[in-house]
Structures are given as C-alpha cells and as structure tokens.
C-alpha positions in Angstrom: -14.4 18.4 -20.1 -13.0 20.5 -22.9 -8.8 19.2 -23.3 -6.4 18.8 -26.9 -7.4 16.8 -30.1 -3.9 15.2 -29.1 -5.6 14.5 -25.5 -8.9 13.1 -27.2 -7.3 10.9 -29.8 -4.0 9.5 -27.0 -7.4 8.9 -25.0 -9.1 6.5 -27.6 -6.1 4.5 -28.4 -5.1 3.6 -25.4 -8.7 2.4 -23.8 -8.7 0.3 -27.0 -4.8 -1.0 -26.5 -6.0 -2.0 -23.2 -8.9 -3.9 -23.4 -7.6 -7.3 -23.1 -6.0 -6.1 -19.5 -9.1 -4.8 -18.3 -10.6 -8.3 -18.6 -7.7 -9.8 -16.9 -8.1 -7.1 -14.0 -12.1 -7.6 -13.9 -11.6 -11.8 -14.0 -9.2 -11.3 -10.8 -11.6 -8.8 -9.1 -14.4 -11.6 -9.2 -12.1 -14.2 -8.0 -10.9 -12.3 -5.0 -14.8 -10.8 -4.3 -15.6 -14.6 -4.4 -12.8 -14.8 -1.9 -14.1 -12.2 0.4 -17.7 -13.6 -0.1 -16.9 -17.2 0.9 -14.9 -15.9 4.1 -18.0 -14.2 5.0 -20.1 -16.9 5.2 -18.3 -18.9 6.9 -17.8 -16.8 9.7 -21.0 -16.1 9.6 -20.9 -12.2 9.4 -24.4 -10.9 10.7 -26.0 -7.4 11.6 -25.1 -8.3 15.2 -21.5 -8.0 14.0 -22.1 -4.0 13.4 -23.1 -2.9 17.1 -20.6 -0.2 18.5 -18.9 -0.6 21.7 -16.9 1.9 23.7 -14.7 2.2 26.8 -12.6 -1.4 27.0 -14.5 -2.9 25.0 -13.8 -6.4 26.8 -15.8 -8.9 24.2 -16.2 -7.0 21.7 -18.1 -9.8 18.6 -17.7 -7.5 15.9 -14.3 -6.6 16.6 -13.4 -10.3 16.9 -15.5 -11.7 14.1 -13.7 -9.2 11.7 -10.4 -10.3 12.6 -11.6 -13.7 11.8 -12.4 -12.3 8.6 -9.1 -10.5 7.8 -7.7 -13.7 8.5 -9.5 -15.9 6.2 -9.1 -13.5 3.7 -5.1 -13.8 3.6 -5.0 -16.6 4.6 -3.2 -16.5 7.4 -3.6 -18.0 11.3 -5.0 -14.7 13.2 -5.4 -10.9 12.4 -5.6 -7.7 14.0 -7.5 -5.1 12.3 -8.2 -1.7 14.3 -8.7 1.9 13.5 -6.2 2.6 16.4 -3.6 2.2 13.9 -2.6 5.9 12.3 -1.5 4.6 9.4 0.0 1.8 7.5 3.8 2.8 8.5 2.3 2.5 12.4 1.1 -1.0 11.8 4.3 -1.6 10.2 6.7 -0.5 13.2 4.4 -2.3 15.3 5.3 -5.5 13.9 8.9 -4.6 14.5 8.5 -3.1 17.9 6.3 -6.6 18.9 9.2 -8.8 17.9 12.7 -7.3 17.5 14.8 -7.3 20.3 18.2 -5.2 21.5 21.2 -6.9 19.8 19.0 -8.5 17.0 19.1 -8.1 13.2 16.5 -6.1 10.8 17.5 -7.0 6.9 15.7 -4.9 4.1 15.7 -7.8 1.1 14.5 -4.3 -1.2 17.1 -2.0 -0.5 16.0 1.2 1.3 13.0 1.0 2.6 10.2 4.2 2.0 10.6 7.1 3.7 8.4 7.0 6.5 10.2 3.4 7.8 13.7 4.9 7.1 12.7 6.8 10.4 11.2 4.2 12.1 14.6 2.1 11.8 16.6 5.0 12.8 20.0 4.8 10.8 19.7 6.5 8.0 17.4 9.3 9.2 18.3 9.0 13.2 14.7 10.0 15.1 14.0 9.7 18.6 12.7 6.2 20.0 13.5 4.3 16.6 14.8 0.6 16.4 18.4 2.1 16.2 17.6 3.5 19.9 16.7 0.4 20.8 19.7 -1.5 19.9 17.9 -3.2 16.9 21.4 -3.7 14.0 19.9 -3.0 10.4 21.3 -4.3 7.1 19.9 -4.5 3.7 20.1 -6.2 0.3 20.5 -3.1 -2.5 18.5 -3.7 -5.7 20.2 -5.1 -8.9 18.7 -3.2 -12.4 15.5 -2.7 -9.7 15.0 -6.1 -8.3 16.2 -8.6 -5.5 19.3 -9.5 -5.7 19.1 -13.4 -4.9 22.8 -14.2 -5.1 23.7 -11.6 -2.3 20.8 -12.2 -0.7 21.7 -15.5 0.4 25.1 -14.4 2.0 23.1 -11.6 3.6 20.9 -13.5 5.5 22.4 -15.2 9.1 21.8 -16.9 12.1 21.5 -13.3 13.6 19.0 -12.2 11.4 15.7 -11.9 13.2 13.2 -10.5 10.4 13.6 -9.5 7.0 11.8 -7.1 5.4 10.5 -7.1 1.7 8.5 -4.0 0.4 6.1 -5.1 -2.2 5.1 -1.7 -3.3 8.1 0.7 -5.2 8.0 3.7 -3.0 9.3 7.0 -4.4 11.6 5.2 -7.2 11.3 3.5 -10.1 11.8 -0.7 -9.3 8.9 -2.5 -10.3 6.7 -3.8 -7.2 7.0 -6.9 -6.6 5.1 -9.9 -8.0 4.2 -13.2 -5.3 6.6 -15.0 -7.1 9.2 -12.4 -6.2 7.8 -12.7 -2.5 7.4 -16.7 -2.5 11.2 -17.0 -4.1 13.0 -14.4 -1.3 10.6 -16.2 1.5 12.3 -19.5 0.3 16.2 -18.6 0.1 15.5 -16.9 3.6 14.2 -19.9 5.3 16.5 -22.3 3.3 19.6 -20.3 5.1 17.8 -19.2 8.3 14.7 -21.2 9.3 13.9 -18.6 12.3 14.3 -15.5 10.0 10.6 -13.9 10.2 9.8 -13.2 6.5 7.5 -9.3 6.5 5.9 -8.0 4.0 4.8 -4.5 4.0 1.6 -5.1 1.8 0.6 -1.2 1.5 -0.8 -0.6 -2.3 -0.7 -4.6 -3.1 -3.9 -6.1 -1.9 -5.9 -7.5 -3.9 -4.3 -6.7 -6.8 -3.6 -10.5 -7.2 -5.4 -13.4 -6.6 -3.4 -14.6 -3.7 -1.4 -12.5 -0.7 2.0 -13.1 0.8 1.0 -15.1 3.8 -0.6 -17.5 0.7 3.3 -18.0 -0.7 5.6 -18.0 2.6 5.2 -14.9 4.2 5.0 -15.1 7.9 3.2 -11.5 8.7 2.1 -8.8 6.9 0.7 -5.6 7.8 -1.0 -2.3 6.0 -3.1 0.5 6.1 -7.0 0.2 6.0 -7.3 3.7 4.1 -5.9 2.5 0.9 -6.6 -0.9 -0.9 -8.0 -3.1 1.8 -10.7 -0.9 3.1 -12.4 0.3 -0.4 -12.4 3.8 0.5 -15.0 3.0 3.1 -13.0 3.1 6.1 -12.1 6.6 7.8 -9.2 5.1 9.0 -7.1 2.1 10.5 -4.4 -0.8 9.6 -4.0 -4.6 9.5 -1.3 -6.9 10.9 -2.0 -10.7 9.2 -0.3 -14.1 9.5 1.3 -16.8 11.9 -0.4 -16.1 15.6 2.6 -16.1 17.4 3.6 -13.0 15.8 0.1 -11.2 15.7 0.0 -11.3 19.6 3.7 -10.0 19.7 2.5 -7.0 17.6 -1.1 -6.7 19.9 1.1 -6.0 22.8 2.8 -3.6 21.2 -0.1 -1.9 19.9 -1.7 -1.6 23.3 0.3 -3.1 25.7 2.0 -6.1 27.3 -0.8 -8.3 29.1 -3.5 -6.6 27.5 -3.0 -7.7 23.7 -5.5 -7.6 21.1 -8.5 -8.1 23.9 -9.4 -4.1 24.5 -9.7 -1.7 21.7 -13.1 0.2 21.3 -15.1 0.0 17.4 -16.8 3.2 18.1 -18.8 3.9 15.2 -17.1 2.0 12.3 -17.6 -1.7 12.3 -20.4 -1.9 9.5 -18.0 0.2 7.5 -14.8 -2.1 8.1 -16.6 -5.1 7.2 -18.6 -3.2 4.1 -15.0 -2.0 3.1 -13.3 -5.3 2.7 -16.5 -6.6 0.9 -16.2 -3.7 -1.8 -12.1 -3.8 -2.2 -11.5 -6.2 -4.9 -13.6 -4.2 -6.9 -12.3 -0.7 -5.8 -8.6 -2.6 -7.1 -10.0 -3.0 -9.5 -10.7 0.8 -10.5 -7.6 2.1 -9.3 -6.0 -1.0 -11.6 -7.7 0.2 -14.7 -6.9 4.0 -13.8 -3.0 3.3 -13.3 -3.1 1.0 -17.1 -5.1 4.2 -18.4 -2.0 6.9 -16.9 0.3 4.4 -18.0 -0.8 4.6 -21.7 -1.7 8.5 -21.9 2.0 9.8 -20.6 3.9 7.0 -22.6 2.3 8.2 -26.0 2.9 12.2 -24.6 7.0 11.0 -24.1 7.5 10.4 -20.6 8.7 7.5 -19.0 6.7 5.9 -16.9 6.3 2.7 -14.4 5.3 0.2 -14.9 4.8 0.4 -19.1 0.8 0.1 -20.2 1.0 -3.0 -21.1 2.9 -4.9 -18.3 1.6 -6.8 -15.2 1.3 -4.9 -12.0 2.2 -5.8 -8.6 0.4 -3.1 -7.4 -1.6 0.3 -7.8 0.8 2.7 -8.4 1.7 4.5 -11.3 5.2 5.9 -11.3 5.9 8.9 -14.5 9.2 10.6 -14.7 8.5 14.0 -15.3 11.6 15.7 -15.2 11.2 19.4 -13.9 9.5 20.5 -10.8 7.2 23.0 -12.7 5.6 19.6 -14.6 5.3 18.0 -11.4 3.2 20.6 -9.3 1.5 21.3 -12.7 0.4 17.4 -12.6 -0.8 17.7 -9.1 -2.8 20.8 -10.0 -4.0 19.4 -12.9 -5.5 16.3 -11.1 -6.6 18.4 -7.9 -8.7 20.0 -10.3 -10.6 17.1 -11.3 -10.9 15.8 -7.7 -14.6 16.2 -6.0 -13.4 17.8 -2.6 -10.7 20.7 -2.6 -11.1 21.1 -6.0 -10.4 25.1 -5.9 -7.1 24.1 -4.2 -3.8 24.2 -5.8 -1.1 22.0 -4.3 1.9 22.9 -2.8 5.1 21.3 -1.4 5.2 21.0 1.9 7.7 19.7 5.2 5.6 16.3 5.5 6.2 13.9 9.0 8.3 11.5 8.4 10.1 12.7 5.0 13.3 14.1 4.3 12.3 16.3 1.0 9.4 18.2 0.9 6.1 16.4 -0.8 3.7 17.8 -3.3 0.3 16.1 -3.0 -3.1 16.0 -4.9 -5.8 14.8 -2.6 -9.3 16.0 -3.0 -10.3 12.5 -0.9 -13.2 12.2 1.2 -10.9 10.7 3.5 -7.9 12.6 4.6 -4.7 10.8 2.3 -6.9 7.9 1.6 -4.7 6.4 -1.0 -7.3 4.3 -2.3 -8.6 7.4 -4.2 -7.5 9.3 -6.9 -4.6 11.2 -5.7 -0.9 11.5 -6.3 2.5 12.9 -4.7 6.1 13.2 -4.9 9.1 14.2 -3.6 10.6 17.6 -4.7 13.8 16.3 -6.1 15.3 15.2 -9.1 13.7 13.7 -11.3 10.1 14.8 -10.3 9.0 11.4 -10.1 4.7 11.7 -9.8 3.5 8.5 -8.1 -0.6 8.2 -9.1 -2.6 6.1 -7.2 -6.1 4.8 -6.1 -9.6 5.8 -8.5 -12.9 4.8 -6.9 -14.4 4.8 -10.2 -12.3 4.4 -13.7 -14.3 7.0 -15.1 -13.0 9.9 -12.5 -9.7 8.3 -13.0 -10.0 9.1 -16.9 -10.9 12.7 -16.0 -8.5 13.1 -13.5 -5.5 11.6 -15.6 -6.7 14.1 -18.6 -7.1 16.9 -16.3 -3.3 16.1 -15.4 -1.8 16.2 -18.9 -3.9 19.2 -19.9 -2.5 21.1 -17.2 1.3 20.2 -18.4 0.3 20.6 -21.6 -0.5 24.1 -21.2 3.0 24.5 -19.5 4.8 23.3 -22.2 3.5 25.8 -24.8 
C-alpha cells in the first residue's frame, strides 16, 4: 500500500503510543475467552449441539443448549438467542413490545435514543404500529456535557415508570459510551426510587468490550444484534435478549407469539456457527478495539477531533471523528471501501436508509450484509459529518483500512 511520509510516520507513532493499551485490551480478551470457555463446559456443548432442525422445531437441543450458553455468559437467569431477529433494533422493540403496556411509562436515562428506536417509540419520528400507537407515554433524561444526568434523573423516574432505557453505545453523536459503572450507578438510583422500574440496556457495540456485562452490575435485560460483537463475524444474522426470566418469556411471546414463547423457532443451517461465533468474539473485540485505538490516534495527530481520544478507555467499539464537510466524509467512506475485501470497486453513496431521518453514507465491503463487527463505517449526512468507524476482524485490515481512509481525504485537501 503506497500512502504519505506524513501517513507512514502518524502510523509509527501511534502503534508505539499505544502499546500499553493493546495489552490491556489483549489481558481482557483472555479473561472473557476464559469466560466463554468455562460456560462451555459446563453446559456441556457437544457436536450433537450442531444438528439443524426445521419446521417447529419442537425440542430443538441445540437451540436450547445455546441459550443456556448466552445465559451463562452474561450472567443472567435465561436467554433467547435466534436468527429470527432482523437486527439488533428488532430484539430491542421486542423487549418493549413483551412488557410495556397502554398507559405505562418508557424513560430514556441517555437522552434521545438512536435513530432506528426513535421510530420504534413513535414520538419524535411518529411511524405506524410504534409504542406511541399503542398508548406506551415516553419521557427521557437529556445528557449533561454528554453524560447521565443523576440529579434529574432521580426526579425523573416514578411510580409510573415501567422501564428505563440506557443506551450503552453513543449513536450518531459525540457522548462517550457508557462504562458499567455508569450502568451499575443509573441501575441503582432507578431502583432506589422505583423498585419495579425494569432497568434495559441496549448492549449493541458493548459486548465484550469489558470484563463483565450489564446484567453482571444491575441490569435486568439486555438485548443486541448477533451480527456485530457477540457473534464474531461468524453469524449471518440474528439477536439476543439476556437477563431475569420473567422478562425473557415476556419478549419470547412477542417474538413469536403469546402461548407459543421461546419453544418453536427453526436453527436451519446455523447452530455450529452461533455457538463457534460466541467462542471467537472476545477475540474479534478485541481487533475491532485495537482498530478504533489505531483511528483514534491517526485522525487526532491529522487535526480532527475525534471520540473517544487514543488514549482513553472505551465503553465500546466505535470510533466517532468529526470531519466537518460532507466532501471529507464520503471521501472517508470511499477511502475505507477501498480497502475492504468485498465491494471494493464500489464507491459509497448516501442513501434514504429504513428507519433514519437523514440520509446515511456507508462503507461496507462485509461478508455479511451490515455486519458491524467488520471493518466498516457510516454517518448521517448532516452537520458536522460525524464518521462513526467500527468492527476490524483482523487489526492488520483495520490499519489498512484506516490508512486507506485518510489517504483518500488527504488527496481532497490538496
């Protein structure tokens, strides 16, 4: 790959600068593998586990033993983990369809939720059969200087408030994800006001990323999608719901439907993979990790501002950089697309995406289709070009995407 003597030399300094926080990341990808390893064994995960099924699938082992699994894993009482979920917002709504009711409340402790869920709740982007419909009330908690806001947080929270939502990943802004202690402290004023309140945690982009998960620090569910940290780029497709089994079977039914639960739901052709992908994600973190540290470093020492800085702690694997013009931003996406091993003749372009309200530019030469668990990255087309970098199977393709990137703005700004 030819790029810049400015390229080559930002390159060097920052894999030296960050070192120290590759070790960290490795240390937690062993601890969490060990994790996944010992939940393994004792459920006693065996090749009999990896036979299809089809129709009904009434008693389906494989099915239920990697539920088990899922469960062990984050620690919570009962899973459900199926590749019937179209993505990590539809595992998401389906943990508010299971348990809110007409004339309950929905509170968002992290202000505005993510595009995709401001649809699914219905008032701020009104769409047909959202919570709004339904008579769900919403209220949420606005971020102070990009964090929760504990003081108001307390006063927001009431007898009426059924479930409160906390998004652990940023979304399309700037606020830093949020850490377990973040999660463990909201999860704790919201049961010390309301001891009913249903603390949720959409988990997209945060698993494994730490050594424990939110159903580990007072969390009562969880729920995200299986094609981006949980499922190590080895699942085609899919979500997880996790935590207390009260509220696992209130989201089954919803999934399927009332009476039938989480007892039908085909594996097809995909059980060895879903079990294979939770086995190699702590590692594949661990890549994506390294890539966002790497991003991090290479567009701070070019002048942009970027999120989180190189050197701080992540909550997550996203790399936020402020790009400022639209031009830089599709110029980014290119850049990467380039470097990406299917679609790389494509050049990106924004586009009316489901669910969103501006249109999205998005660099995703995956092998699976938006699989956010490999190199890719998007944004919205407004001000200020925010480009959001995620996922890297391998730190090395993340190096020669994130090069391929800056070259391609580089060339822009001559």
């Amino acid at each position: 790959m030819a790029y810049s003597q400015t390229l080559a030399e930002i390159k060097q300094a920052v894999l030296k600068e960050a070192q120290p926080l590759f070790y960290e990341i490795e240390e937690t990808a062993e601890t969490n593998t060990l994790k996944v390893l010992t939940a393994m064994r004792e459920a006693r995960v065996s090749e009999a586990h990896f036979t299809t099924t089809s129709g009904y699938a009434y008693d389906d082992i494989g099915r239920q033993k990697l539920e088990e699994l899922y469960a062990a894993v984050f620690g919570a009482e009962k899973a459900l983990v199926r590749t019937q979920f179209v993505s990590g917002t539809h595992a998401l709504a389906t943990v508010l369809f299971g348990i809110l009711r007409p004339g309950d409340e929905l509170l968002s402790v992290t202000g505005t939720p993510y595009d995709t869920m401001q649809t699914v709740i219905g008032y701020a982007h009104p769409c047909s059969g959202s919570l709004k419909e339904f008579g769900v009330r919403y209220n949420e908690v606005a971020l102070c200087a990009g964090k929760i806001d504990f003081s108001t947080l307390r006063k927001a929270v009431t007898r009426q408030t059924k479930v409160a939502l906390l998004q652990r990943s940023r979304g399309y802004s700037l606020r830093p994800p949020l850490t377990l202690d973040d999660i463990s402290q909201a999860c704790q004023i919201i049961k010390a006001t309301n001891p009913n309140c249903i603390c949720f945690v959409d988990n997209c982009y945060g698993e494994f990323v730490d050594t424990r998960e939110p159903t580990e620090v007072g969390a009562d569910v969880i729920a995200g999608s299986l094609i981006k940290n949980p499922g190590g780029r080895i699942i085609p497709t899919g979500g997880y719901i996790a935590g207390k089994a009260s509220l696992v079977e209130s989201a089954s039914h919803r999934l399927t439907a009332p009476g039938i639960g989480a007892e039908l739901g085909a594996s097809l052709e995909n059980n060895r993979l879903l079990f294979e992908g939770v086995f190699l994600a702590p590692h594949v973190v661990s890549q994506a990790l390294k890539g966002a540290i790497f991003a991090a470093g290479v567009f701070y020492k070019l002048g942009y501002t970027v999120s989180p800085g190189a050197l701080e702690r992540r909550g997550d694997i996203i790399q936020a950089i402020k790009l400022g013009t639209p031009e830089k931003l599709k110029a980014f996406c290119g850049g990467l697309q380039k470097y990406s091993p299917v679609d790389s003749f494509a050049a990106p372009e924004p586009w009316d995406m489901p669910g969103y309200a501006d249109q999205i530019i998005m660099a995703a030469g995956t092998f699976v289709q938006g699989a956010s668990i490999e190199l890719s990255a998007d944004g919205p087309m407004r001000p200020p070009y925010n480009v959001y970098l995620q996922g890297g199977l391998t730190f090395e393709h993340a190096v020669l995407g994130i090069l391929g990137a800056a070259q391609e703005i580089q060339k822009i700004e001559k």
